[in-house]
C-alpha positions as CSV (number, residue, x, y, z in Angstrom):
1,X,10.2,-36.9,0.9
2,X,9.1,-33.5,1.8
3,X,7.2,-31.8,-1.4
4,X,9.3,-28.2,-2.8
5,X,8.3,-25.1,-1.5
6,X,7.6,-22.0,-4.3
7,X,9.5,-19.1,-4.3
8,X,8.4,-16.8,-2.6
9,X,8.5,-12.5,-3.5
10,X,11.1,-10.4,-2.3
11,X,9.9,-6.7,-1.2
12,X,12.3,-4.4,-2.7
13,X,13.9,-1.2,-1.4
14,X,11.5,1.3,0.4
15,X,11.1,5.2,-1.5
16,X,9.4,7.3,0.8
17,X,8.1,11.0,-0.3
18,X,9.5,13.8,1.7
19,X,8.1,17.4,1.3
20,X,8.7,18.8,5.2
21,X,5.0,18.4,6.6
22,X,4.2,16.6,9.3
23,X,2.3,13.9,7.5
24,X,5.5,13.2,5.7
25,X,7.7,12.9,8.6
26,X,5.5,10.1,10.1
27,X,5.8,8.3,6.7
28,X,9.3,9.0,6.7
29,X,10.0,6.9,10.0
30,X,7.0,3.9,9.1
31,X,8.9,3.7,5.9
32,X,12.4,3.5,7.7
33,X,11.0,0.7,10.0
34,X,9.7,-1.2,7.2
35,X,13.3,-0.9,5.2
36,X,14.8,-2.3,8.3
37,X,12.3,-5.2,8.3
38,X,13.1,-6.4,4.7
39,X,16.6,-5.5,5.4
40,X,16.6,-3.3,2.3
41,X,17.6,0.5,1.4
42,X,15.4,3.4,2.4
43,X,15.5,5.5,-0.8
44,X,14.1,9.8,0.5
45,X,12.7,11.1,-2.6
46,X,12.3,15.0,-2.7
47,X,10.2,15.8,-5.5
48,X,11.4,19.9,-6.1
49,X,9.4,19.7,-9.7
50,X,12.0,22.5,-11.0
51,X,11.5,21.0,-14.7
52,X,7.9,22.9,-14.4
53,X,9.1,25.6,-12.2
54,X,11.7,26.9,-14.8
55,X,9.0,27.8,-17.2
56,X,7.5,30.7,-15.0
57,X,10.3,31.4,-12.5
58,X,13.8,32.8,-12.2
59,X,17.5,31.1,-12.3
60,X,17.4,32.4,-8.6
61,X,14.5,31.0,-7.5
62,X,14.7,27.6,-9.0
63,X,18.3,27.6,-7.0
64,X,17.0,28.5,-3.7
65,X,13.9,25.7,-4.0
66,X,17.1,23.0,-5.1
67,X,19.1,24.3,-2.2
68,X,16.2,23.9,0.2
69,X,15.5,20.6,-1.3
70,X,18.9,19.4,-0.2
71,X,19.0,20.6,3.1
72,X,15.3,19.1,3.5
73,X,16.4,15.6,2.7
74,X,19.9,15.7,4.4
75,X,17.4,16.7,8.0
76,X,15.5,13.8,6.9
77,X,18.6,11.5,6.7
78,X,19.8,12.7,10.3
79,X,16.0,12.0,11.8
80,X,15.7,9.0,10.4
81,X,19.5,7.9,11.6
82,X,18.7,8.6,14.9
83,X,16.4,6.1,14.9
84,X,17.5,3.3,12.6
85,X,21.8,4.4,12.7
86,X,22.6,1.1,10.4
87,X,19.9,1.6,7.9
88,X,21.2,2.2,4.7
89,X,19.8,5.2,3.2
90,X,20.1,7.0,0.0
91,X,18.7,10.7,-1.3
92,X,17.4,12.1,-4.1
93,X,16.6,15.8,-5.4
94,X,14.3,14.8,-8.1
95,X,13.6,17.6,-11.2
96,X,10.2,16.0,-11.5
97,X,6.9,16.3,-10.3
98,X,6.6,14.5,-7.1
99,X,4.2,11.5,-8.8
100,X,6.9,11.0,-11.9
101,X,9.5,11.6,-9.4
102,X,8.5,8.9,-6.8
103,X,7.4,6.4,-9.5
104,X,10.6,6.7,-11.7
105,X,13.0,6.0,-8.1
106,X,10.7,3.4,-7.4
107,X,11.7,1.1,-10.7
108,X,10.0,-2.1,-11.0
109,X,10.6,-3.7,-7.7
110,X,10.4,-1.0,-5.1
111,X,7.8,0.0,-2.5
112,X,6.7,3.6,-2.4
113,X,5.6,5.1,1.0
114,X,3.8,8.9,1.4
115,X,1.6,10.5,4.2
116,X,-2.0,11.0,3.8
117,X,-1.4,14.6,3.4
118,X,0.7,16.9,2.2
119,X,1.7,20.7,2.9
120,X,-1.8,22.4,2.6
121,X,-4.9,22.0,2.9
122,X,-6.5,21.3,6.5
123,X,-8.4,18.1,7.2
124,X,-6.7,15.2,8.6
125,X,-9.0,13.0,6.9
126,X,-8.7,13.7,3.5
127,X,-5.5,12.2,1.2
128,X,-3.4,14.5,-0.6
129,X,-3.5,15.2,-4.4
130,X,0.2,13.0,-4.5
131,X,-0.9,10.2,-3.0
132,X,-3.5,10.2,-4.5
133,X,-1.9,10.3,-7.8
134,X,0.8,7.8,-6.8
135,X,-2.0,5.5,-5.8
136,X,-3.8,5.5,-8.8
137,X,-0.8,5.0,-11.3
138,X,2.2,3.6,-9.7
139,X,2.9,0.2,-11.0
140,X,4.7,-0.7,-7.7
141,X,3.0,-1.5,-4.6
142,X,1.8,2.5,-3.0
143,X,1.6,2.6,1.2
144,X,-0.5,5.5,2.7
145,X,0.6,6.2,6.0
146,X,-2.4,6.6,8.2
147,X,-3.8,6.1,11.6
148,X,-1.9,6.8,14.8
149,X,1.7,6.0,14.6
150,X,2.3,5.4,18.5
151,X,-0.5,2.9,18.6
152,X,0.9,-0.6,19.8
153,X,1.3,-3.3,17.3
154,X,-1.8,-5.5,16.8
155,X,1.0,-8.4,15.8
156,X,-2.0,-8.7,12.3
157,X,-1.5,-7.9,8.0
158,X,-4.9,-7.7,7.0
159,X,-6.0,-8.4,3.1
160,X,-8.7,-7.2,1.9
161,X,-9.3,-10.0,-0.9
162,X,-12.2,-10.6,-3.4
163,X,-11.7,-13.8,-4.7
164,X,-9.1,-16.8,-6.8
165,X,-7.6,-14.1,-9.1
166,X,-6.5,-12.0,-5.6
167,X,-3.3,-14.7,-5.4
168,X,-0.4,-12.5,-7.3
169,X,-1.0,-9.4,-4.8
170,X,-2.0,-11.6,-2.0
171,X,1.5,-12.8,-2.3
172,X,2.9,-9.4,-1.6
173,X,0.2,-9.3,1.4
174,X,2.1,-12.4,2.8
175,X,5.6,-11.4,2.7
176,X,4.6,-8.1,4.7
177,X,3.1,-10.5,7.2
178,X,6.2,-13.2,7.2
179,X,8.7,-9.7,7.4
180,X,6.6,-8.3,10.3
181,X,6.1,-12.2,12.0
182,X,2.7,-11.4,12.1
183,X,-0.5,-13.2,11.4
184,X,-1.8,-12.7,7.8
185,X,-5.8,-12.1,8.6
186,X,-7.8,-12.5,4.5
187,X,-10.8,-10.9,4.8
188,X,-13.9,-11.2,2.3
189,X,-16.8,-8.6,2.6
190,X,-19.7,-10.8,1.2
191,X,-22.4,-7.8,0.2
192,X,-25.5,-9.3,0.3
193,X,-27.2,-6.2,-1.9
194,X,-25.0,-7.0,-4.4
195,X,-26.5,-10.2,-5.3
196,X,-30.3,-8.7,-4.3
197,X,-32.5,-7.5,-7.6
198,X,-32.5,-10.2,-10.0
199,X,-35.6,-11.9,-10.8
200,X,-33.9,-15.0,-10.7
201,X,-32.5,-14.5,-7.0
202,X,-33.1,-17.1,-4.6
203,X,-32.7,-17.7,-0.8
204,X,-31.0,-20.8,-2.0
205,X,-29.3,-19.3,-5.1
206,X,-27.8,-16.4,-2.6
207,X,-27.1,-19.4,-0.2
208,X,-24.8,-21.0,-2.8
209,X,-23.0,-17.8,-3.5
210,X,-21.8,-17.2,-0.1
211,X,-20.8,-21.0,0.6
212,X,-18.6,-20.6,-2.9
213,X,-16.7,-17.5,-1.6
214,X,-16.4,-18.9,1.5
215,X,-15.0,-22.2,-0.8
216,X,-12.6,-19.7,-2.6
217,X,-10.9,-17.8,0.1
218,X,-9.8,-21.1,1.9
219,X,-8.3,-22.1,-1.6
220,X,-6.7,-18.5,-0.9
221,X,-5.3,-19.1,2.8
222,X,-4.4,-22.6,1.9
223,X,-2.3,-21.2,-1.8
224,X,-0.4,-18.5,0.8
225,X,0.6,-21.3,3.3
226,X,1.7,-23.3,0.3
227,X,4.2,-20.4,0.1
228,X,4.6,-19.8,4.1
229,X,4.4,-23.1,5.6
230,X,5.7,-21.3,8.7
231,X,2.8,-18.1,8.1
232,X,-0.3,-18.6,10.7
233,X,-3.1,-17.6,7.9
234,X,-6.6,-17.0,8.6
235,X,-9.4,-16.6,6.3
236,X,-13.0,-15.0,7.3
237,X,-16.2,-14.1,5.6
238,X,-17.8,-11.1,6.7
239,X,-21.5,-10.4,6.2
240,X,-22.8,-7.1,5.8
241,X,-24.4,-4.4,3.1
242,X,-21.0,-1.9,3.2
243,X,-18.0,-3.3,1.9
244,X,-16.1,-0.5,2.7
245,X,-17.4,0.4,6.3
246,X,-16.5,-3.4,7.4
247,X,-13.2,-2.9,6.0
248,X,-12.6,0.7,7.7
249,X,-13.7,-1.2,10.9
250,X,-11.1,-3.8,10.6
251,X,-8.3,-1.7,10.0
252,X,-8.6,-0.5,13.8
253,X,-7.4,-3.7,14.5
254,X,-4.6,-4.2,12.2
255,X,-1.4,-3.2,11.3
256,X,-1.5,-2.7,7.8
257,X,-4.1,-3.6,5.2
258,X,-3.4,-4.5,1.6
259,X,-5.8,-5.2,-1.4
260,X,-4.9,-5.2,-5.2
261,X,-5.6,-2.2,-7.1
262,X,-8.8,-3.0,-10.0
263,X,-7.7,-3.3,-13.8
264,X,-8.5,-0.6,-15.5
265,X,-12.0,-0.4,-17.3
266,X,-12.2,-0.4,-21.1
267,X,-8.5,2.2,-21.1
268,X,-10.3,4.5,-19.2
269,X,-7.1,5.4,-17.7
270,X,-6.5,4.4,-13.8
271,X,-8.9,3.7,-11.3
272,X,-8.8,3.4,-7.7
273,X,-12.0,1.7,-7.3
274,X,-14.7,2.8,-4.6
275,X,-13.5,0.6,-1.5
276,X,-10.0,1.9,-2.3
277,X,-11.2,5.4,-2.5
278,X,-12.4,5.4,0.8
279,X,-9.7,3.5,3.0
280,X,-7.4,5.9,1.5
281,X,-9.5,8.6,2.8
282,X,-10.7,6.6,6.6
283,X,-8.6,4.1,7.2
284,X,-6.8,3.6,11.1
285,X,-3.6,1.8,9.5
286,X,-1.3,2.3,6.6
287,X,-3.1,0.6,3.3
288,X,-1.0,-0.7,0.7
289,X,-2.2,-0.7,-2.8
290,X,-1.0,-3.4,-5.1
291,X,-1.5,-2.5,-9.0
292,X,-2.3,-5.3,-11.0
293,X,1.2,-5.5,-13.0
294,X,3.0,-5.7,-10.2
295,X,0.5,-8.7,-8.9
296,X,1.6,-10.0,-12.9
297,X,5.0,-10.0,-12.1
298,X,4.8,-11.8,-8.5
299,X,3.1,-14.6,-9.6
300,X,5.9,-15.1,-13.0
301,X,8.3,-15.3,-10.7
């Protein structure tokens, strides 16, 4: 008698941010080929943010930024045709801001993709003030679109995962692997400095440490495979004294990389976290961000 297999989480329709740069036009076509993975809608969200605009400009000029708003996303709809021509896709002129804008199409269950830049500004390597934003607060799953988007598939999903509590986004990091048939790589950055200082720190005591994360991420791999019998899932521990460095490094050698988003601290309001902060800013690959109510929600289901 074979033992049940959990239900696993769908990955809902795909929203993608389109504003006319160039960043934005690569996201526009990852986010089209990641639809037509999960066999779902591409929803193209243009954020025209005329609620705000009305308060200091004309009837004529809000017109002329709606009407350029529409021809904008009916372009993006032809582009994104030409490549993917049975991909159901759907528009949207939104009146909000583009962060309210693509977190109200996004609902509970969808995936929201942007560029790492938007119009303005200069360097490649720094992320826009919407995805940004998006990042921070969206309570769906937020993909940056970075690193080359010609480079050839590493066949890899790599998570960047902490430890037991990283199972309800780790979930998510799973499907994108079983959608993309791809190994699902769990990576664990053990910083030894962040053990270092205490007067009661031991070589054995930081010994111990290491052998119980070690301990905890195959608990990890071996929850995921409970889920994806089918999933090849491998787990590694990597040594080293900058957490986000090793991670930066691995993501030239990936094809996305996902980690949960941190709770927020005391209300403070969102938080990226530090790690997240910077593969935003350096990574080679698209990095999803998984917000901890979404995680919630997964692992209820």
């Amino acid at each position: 008698m074979t033992s049940e297999i959990p239900a696993r989480p769908e990955l809902g329709n795909v929203v993608v941010g389109v504003d006319g740069s160039p960043s934005a036009r690569v996201a526009v076509l990852w986010a089209a080929a990641e639809a037509n993975r999960r066999g779902r809608t591409l929803h193209l969200v243009h954020a025209a943010d005329t609620d705000r605009r009305a308060l200091f400009a004309n009837a004529e000029t809000i017109k002329a930024v709606r009407e350029a708003g529409r021809e904008l996303l009916i372009e993006t709809e032809s582009t994104v045709h030409q490549r993917f021509p049975d991909l159901a896709v759907t528009k949207e002129l939104s009146r909000q801001e583009p962060v309210a804008g693509l977190r109200a199409a996004a609902g509970q269950w969808g995936t929201i993709v942007v560029g790492n830049r938007g119009l303005g500004g200069f360097s490649t390597l720094m992320l826009g003030s919407v995805g940004m934003g998006v990042a921070a607060r969206a309570e769906v799953p937020v993909i940056v679109v970075r690193g080359d988007g010609d480079r050839p598939e590493s066949g890899s999903v790599t998570a960047a995962v902490r430890g037991a509590s990283d199972v309800g986004w780790l979930l998510v990091a799973a499907a994108e692997a079983d959608s993309r048939k791809a190994v699902l790589r769990l990576v664990s950055v053990w910083n030894v400095l962040t053990h270092v200082g205490s007067v009661a720190t031991m070589l054995d005591d930081l010994d111990e440490i290491a052998r119980q994360r070690v301990h905890e991420i195959k608990a990890l791999a071996d929850r995921v495979r409970d889920f994806y019998p089918g999933l090849i899932v491998s787990h590694h521990v990597e040594t080293g004294t900058s957490t986000p460095g090793i991670l930066v490094e691995a993501t030239a050698h990936t094809d996305l990389l996902v980690m949960g988003r941190e709770h927020r601290v005391l209300g403070a309001g969102p938080s990226l976290g530090r790690v997240a902060h910077v593969l935003l800013h350096h990574a080679h690959c698209p990095v999803e961000i998984v917000p901890p109510a979404f995680a919630t929600r997964v692992e209820e289901t």
